[in-house]
C-alpha positions in Angstrom: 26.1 4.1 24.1 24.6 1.4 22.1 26.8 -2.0 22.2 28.6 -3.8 19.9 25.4 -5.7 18.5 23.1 -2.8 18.3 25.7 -1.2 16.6 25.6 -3.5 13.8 22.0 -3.3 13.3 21.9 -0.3 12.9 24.6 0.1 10.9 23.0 -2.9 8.7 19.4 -1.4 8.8 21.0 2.1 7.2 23.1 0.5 4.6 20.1 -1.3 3.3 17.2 1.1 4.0 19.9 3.6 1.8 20.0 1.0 -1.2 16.0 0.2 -0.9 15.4 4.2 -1.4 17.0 4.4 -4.8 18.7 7.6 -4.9 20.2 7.4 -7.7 17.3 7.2 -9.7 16.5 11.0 -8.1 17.4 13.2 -11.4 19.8 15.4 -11.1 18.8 19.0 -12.0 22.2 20.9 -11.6 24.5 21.7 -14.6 27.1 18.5 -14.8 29.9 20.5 -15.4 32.7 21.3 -12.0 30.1 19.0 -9.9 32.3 16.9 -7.5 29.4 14.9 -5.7 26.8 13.2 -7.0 23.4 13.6 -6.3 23.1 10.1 -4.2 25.8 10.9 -2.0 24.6 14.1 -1.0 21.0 12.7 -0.8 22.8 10.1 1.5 24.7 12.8 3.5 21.2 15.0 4.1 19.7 11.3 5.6 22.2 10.5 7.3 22.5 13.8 9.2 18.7 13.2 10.0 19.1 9.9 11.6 21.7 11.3 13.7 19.7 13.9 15.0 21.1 16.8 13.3 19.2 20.2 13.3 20.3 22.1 10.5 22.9 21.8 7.5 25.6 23.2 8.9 25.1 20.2 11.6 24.8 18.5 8.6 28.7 18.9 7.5 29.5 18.4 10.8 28.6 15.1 10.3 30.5 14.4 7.4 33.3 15.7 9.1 33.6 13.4 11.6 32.2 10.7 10.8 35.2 7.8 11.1 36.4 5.4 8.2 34.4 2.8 8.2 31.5 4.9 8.5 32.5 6.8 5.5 33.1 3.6 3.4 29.5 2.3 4.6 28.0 5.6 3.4 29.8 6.7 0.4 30.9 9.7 2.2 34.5 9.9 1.8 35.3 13.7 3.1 33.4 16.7 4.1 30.3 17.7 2.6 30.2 21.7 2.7 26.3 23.0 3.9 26.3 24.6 1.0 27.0 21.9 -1.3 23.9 20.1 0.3 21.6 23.4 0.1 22.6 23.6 -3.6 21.6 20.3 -4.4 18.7 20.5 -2.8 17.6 23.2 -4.9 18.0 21.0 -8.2 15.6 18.2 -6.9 12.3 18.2 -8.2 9.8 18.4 -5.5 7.5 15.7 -7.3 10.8 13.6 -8.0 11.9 12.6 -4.2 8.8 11.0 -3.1 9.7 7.9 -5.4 12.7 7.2 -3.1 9.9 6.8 -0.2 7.9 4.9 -2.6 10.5 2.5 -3.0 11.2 2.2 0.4 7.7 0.9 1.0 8.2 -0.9 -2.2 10.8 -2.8 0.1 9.1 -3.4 3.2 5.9 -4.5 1.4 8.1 -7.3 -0.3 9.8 -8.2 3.1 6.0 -8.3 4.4 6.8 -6.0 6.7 3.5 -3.6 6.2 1.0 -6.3 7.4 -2.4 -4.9 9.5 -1.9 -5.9 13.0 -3.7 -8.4 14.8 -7.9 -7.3 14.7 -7.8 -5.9 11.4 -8.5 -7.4 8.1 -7.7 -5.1 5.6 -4.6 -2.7 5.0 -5.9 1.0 6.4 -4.4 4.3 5.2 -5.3 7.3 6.8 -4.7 10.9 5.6 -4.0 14.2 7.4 -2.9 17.7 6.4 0.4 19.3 8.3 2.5 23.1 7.8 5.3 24.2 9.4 6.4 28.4 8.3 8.8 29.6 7.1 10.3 33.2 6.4 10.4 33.2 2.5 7.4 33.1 0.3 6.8 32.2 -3.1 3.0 31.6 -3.5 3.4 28.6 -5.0 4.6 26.1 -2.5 4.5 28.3 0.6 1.4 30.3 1.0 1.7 33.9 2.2 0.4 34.5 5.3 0.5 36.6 8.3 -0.7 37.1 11.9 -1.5 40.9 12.1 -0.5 44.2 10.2 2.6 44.1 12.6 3.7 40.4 12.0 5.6 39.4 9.8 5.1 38.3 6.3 5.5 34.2 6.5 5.5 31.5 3.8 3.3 27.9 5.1 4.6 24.9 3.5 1.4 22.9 3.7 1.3 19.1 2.8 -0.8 16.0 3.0 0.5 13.3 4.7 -0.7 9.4 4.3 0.1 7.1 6.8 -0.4 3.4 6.9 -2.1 3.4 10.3 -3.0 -0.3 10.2 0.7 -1.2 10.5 2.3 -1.4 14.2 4.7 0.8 12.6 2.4 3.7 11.3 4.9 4.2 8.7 4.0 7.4 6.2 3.9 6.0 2.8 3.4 9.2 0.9 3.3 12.6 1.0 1.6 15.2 -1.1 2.0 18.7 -1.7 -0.8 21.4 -0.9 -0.3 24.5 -3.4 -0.9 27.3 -2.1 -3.8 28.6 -4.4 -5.7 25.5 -2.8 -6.5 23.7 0.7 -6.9 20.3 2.0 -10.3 20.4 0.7 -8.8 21.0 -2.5 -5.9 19.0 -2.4 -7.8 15.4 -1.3 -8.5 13.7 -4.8 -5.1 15.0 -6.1 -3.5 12.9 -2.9 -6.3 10.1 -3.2 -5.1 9.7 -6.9 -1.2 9.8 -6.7 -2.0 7.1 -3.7 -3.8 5.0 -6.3 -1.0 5.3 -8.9 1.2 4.6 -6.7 0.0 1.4 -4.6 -3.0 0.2 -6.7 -1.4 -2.6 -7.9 -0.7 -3.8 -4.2 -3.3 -5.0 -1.8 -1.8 -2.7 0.6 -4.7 -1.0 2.1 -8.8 -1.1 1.0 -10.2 1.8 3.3 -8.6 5.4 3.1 -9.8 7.5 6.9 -9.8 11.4 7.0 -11.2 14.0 9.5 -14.3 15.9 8.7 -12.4 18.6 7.7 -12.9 16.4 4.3 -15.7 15.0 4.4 -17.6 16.0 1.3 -19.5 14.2 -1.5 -17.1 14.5 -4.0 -14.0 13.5 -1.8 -15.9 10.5 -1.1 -16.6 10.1 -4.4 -13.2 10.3 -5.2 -11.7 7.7 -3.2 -14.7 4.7 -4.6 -13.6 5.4 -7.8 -10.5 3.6 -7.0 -12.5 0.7 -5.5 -11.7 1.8 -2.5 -13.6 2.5 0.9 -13.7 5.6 2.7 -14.3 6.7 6.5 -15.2 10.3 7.4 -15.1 12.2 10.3 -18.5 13.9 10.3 -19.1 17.7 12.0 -21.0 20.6 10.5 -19.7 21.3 7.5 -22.1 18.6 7.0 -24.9 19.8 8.3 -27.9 17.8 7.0 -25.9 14.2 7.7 -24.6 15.2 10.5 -28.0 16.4 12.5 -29.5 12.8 11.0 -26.4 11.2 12.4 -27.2 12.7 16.0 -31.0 12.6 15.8 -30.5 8.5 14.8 -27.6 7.7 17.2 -27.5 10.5 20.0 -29.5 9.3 22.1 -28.5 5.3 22.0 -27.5 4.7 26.2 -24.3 2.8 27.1 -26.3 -0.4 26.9 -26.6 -0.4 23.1 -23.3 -0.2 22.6 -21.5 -2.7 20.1 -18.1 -2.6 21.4 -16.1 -0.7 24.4 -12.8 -0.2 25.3 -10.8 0.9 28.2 -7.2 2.7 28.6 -5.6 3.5 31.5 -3.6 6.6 31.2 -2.1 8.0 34.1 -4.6 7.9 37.0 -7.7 8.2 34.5 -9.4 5.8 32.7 -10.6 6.3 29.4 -13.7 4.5 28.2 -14.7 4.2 24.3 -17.9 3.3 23.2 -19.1 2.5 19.2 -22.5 2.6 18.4 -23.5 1.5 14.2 -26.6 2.5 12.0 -26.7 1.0 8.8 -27.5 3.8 6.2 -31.3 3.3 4.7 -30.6 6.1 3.1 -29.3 7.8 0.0 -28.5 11.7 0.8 -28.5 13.4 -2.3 -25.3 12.4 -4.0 -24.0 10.1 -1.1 -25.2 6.8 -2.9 -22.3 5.2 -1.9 -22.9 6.0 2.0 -24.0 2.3 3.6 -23.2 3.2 7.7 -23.2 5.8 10.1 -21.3 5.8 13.1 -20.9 7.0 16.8 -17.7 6.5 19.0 -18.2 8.0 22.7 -15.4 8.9 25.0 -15.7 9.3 29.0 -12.8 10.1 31.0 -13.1 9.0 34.9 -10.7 10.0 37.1 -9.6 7.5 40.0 -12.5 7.7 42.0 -14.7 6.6 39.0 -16.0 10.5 38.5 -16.7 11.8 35.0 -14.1 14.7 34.2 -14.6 14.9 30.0 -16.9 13.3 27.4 -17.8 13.8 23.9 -19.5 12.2 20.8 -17.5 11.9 17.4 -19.5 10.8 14.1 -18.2 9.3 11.4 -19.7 8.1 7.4 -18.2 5.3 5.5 -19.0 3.7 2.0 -18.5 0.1 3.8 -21.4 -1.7 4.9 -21.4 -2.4 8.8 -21.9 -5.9 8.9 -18.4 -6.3 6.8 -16.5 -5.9 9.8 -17.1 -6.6 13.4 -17.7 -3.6 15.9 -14.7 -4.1 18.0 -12.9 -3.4 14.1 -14.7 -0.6 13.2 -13.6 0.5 17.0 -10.2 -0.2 16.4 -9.7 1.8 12.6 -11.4 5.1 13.9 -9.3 4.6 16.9 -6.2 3.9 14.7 -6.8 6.9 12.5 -4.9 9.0 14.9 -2.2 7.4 14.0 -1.2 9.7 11.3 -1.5 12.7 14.3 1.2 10.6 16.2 3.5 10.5 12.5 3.6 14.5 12.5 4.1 14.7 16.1 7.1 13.0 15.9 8.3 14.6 12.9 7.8 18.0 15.3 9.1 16.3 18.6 12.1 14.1 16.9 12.8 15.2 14.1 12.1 18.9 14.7 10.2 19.7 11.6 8.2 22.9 13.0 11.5 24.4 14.5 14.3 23.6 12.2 13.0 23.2 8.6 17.0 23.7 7.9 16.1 25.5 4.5 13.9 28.6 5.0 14.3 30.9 2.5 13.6 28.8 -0.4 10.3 26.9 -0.2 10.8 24.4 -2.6 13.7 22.8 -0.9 11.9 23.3 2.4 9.6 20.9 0.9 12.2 18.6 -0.7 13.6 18.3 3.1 10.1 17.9 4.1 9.4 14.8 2.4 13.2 13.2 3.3 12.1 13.8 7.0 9.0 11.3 6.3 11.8 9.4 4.5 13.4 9.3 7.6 10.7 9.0 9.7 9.4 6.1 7.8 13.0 3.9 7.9 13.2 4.0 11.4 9.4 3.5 12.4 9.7 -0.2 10.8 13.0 -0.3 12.5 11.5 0.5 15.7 8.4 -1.5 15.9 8.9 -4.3 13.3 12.4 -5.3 13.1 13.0 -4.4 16.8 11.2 -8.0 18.4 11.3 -7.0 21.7 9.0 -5.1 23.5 11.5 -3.2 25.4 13.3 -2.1 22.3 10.5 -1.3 20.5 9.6 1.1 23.4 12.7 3.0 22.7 12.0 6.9 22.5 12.4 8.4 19.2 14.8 10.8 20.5 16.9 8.3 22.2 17.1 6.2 19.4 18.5 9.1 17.3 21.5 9.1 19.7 21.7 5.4 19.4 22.7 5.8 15.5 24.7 9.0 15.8 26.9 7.4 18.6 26.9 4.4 16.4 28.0 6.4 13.5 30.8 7.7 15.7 32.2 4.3 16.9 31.8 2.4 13.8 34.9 0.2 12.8 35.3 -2.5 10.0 35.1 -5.3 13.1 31.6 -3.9 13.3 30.5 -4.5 9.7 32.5 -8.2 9.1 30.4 -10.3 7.9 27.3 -8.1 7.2 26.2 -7.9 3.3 24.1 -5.7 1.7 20.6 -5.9 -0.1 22.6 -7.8 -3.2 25.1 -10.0 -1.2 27.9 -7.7 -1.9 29.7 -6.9 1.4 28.3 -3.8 3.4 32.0 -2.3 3.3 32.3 -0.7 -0.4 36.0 -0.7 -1.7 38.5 2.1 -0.2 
């Protein structure tokens, strides 16, 4: 049970984060006439639920059933919100609508200076990754049809692209993107590159965008310098001709030419990284803007110093290699899998795979979609910026869901005196 202060942070941290996401500038698709919510407050209720750990929208209403007075006057929430009420209004959102509320969110922390690199970078990083989760319905538009066998079932996969601002101690996911389901990744890259653009180009939020190979192609990386921007590729077959160079010209480099190393202890094994840089001399056709090639080498000793895995990654990037020092360019290819961690929490925590809570309508299986990374995103700079210990930023996700629910539960006024919200009016809204 968290105490009396923790209590109030949280409670202070949701009030504000709520205000910073702008719902009420989320238009309102459903017919005006007989509605008795409005479109914030059930926004609000679907959140909320999702911070306290809820796993479906009938949990949902059970948390606007009990949630106590002062809770309800913090929230807006002043009875119980029916499932279907929520599911209903979920419908009328416009997919391409709800991602501003995560926009301004970021909007937010960016003013508060809250989305700084972290110590050893120089430059704001945002790397990009595709996720899915199935569902039973199907509509070929935003769930693509798909099946495991002649005897499986037919199955909808909500695809999306998620970008995460991996340079940040709090990897928080600053956008998401839709992938159609006439397309793939592939397909979907310059379309995710370019909404980031919009979006952020007027901040100095990030200068290098990182992707697996599984985009690495000439016109992606073409794509992301036309926004003056710098891109770093995984690099695997599907590149065949830069990526036999890549292991002709750095493949056979020995431990001693390395530029940088790391080691990480996990468990009893220790994990060794390695970087080894070419500058490109080169201009593969169409790759004009390619200036280095790089190698990162991982061994895995177990206690007794004996070698028990090891592999060679390659990676392309439009920045030349003297920009940054080697231990950097260690520390962003490293970082990149920080936007694996994001989607493994929104599996692990926030239960995306096995509790979409809408599955037979995939459009608002995607509008939940993007208020999980909503979700996800408010309490990762909770967690590991505003949090300033080391122990509390350590929390696990899972506990720290039961940390706001309980708080939820035990809130009083004596909790909130005192507190104000984003525009110094009191955190307690009028009965």
């Amino acid at each position: 049970m968290p105490d009396r202060r923790m209590t109030r942070r949280l409670a202070a941290m949701l009030a504000t984060r709520l205000d910073e996401a702008q719902f009420d500038e989320v238009h309102d698709g459903r017919d005006p006439r007989g509605q008795r919510w409005e479109m914030k407050t059930l926004l609000t209720a679907v959140v909320a639920a999702m911070v306290a750990g809820a796993k479906s929208l009938a949990e949902a209403e059970r948390v606007t059933e009990t949630l106590p007075r002062a809770a309800r006057r913090l929230l807006g929430i002043h009875r119980r919100i029916s499932d279907t009420t929520m599911r209903d209004a979920l419908g009328r959102v416009e997919p391409d609508d709800i991602p501003k509320s995560l926009h301004a969110l970021v909007f937010a922390a960016h003013r508060r200076k809250a989305l700084r690199p972290v110590d050893g970078l120089p430059f704001g990083v945002v790397s990009l990754d595709g996720k899915a989760f199935s569902i039973p319905g199907c509509d070929d538009f935003y769930a693509q049809r798909q099946t495991q066998g002649e005897k499986s079932p037919l199955i909808g996969v909500v695809r999306t692209i998620t970008a995460t601002l991996t340079s940040n101690a709090a990897r928080p996911c600053i956008d998401v993107t839709p992938v159609l389901a006439h397309t793939n990744e592939m397909g979907s890259f310059r379309h995710a590159i370019d909404h980031l653009a919009k979006t952020y180009g007027h901040l100095d939020l990030y200068r290098m965008v990182t992707y697996d190979a599984g985009a690495c192609s000439v016109e992606n990386a073409t794509a992301v310098r036309e926004h003056n921007l710098h891109y770093l590729f995984g690099l695997k077959g599907t590149q065949p001709t830069l990526y036999e160079a890549a292991k002709l010209w750095l493949g056979s480099l020995s431990t001693d030419q390395a530029l940088a190393t790391t080691e990480d202890v996990v468990g009893s094994n220790t994990i060794v990284r390695r970087i080894y840089i070419g500058p490109s001399t080169e201009e593969p056709e169409g790759w004009a803007h390619l200036r280095t090639v790089l190698r990162v080498e991982s061994e895995t000793l177990d206690s007794g110093g004996r070698r028990i895995a090891h592999e060679n990654r390659y990676f392309v990037s439009s920045l030349a290699a003297d920009r940054i020092a080697p231990a950097q360019w260690l520390l962003i290819i490293r970082s990149h899998w920080g936007v694996e961690t994001t989607h493994q929490i929104l599996d692990v925590a926030l239960l995306e795979d096995d509790h979409p809570w809408i599955e037979s309508e995939p459009r608002s299986a995607l509008v939940v979609a993007v208020l999980r990374r909503l979700v996800y995103t408010m309490l990762s700079l909770f967690r590991s910026v505003t949090q300033r210990s080391d122990e509390r930023r350590a929390i696990p996700w899972r506990q720290l869901l039961c940390d706001i629910r309980d708080s939820l539960l035990i809130l009083t006024e004596g909790h909130l005196e005192g507190l104000r919200r984003r525009k110094h009016q009191p955190l307690l809204a009028p009965a």
